[in-house]
C-alpha positions as CSV (number, residue, x, y, z in Angstrom):
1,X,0.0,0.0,0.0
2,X,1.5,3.5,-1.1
3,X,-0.3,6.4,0.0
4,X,0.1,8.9,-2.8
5,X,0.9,12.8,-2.9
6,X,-2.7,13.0,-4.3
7,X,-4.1,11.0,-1.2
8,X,-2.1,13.4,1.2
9,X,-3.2,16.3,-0.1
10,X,-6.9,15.3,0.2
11,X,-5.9,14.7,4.0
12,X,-4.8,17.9,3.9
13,X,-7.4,19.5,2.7
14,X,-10.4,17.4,4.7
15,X,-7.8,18.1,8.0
16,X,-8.4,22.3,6.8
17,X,-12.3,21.9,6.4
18,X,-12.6,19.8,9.6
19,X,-11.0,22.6,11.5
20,X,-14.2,25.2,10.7
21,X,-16.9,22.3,9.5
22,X,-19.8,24.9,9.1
23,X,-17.2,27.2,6.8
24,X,-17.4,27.4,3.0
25,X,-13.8,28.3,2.0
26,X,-12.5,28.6,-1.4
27,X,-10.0,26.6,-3.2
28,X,-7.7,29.4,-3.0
29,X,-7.5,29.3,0.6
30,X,-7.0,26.1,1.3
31,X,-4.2,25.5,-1.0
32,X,-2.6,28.4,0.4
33,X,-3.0,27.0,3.9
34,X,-2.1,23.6,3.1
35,X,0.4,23.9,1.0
36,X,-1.5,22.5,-1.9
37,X,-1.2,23.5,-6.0
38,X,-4.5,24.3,-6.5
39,X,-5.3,23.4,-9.8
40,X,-4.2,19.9,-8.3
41,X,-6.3,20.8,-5.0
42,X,-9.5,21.5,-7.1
43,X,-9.7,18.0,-8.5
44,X,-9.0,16.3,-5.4
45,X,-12.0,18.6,-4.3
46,X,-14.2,16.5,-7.4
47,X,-13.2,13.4,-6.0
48,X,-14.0,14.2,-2.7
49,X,-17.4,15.7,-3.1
50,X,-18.7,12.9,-5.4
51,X,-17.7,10.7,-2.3
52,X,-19.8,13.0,-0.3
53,X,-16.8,13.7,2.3
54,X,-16.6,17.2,1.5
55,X,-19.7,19.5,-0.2
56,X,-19.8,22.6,-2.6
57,X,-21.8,25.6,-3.2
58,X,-22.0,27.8,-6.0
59,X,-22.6,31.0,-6.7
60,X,-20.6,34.5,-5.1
61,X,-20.5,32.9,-1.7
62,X,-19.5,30.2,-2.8
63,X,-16.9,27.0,-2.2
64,X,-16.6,23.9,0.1
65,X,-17.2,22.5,3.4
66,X,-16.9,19.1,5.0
67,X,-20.1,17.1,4.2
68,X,-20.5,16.3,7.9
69,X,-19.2,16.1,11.3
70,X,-15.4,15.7,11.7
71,X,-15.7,13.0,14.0
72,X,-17.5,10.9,11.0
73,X,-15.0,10.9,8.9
74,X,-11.6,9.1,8.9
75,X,-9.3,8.4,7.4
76,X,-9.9,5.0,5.3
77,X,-13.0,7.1,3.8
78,X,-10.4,9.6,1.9
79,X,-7.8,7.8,1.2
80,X,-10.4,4.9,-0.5
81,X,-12.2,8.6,-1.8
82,X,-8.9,9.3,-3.7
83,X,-7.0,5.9,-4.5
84,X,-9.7,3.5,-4.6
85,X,-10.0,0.5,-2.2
86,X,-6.9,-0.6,-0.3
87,X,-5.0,-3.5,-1.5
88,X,-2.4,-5.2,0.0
89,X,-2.9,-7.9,-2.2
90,X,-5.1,-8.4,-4.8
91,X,-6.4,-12.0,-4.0
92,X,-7.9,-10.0,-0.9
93,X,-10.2,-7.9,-2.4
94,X,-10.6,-10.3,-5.2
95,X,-10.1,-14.6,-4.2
96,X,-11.1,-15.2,-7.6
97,X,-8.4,-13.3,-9.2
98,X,-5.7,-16.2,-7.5
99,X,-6.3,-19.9,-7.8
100,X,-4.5,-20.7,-4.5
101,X,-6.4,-18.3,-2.5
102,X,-8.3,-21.3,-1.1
103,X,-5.6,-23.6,0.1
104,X,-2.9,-20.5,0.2
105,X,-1.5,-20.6,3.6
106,X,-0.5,-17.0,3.1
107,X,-3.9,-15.8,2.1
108,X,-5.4,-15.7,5.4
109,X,-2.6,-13.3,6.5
110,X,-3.2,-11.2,3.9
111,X,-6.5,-11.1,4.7
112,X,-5.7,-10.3,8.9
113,X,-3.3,-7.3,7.9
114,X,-5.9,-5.6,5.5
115,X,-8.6,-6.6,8.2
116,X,-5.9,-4.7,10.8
117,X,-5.2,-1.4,8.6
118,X,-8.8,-1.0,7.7
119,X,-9.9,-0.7,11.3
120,X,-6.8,1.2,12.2
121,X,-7.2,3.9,9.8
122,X,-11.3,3.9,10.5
123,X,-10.1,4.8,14.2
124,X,-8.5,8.0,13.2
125,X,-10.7,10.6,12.6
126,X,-10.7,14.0,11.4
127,X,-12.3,15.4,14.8
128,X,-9.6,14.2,16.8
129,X,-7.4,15.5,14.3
130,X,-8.9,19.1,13.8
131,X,-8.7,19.4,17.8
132,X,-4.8,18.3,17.5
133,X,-4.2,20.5,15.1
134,X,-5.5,23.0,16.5
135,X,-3.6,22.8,20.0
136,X,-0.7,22.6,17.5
137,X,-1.0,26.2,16.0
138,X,-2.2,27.7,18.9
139,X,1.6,26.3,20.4
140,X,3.2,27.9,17.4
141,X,1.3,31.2,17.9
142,X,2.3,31.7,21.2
143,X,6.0,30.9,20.7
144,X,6.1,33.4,17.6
């Protein structure tokens, strides 16, 4: 499993939104804050509205929120949001694509690790994150 520039950027940009939930920001803004090219930030923003993580508005007051509360989102929803379903191997997603996955010894380990990461990464959410982060800045502030 290789999470991808892409994939932390999205991070990012969900960690930004989860800090002010009921703000619309702009793209510009976020990239700014984050760090992030935005003409790259803007599709993550596609990918991550279609999967309902993050929501847009149109119009002169217009841009993106998180589509919910920061403590229901974690962080298997974006990375799967932006890189698809995790893999660690394919015959775990997909027995039929091996024909040992039956009798492979291996197989079931495969299966435990994914199980293991799945439920890890579903633990961390972007609530406890967004409070983190912001305990971190407010550090930063007072030491500048």
């Amino acid at each position: 499993m290789n999470i991808t520039r892409e994939t932390d950027y999205a991070v990012r940009c969900v960690l930004y939104l989860s800090m002010n939930p009921q703000t619309v920001t702009v793209v510009e803004d976020i990239a700014r804050e984050m760090e992030i090219p935005k003409s790259f930030l803007a599709k993550i923003l596609q990918k991550l509205v279609k999967a309902g993580i993050v929501k847009s508005s149109r119009g002169v007051k217009g841009g993106f929120r998180l589509g919910g509360e920061p403590s229901e989102v974690n962080l298997l929803t974006v990375i799967e949001a932006i890189q698809g379903p995790l893999c660690l191997n394919i015959c775990v997603l997909d027995s039929d694509s091996c024909s040992r996955s039956s009798f492979c010894s291996v197989h079931p380990v495969w299966v435990e690790i994914q199980r293991g990461i799945e439920n890890k990464l579903r633990h961390y959410t972007f609530g406890r994150f967004s409070k983190e982060e912001t305990t971190t800045r407010n550090r930063r502030s007072e030491t500048s």
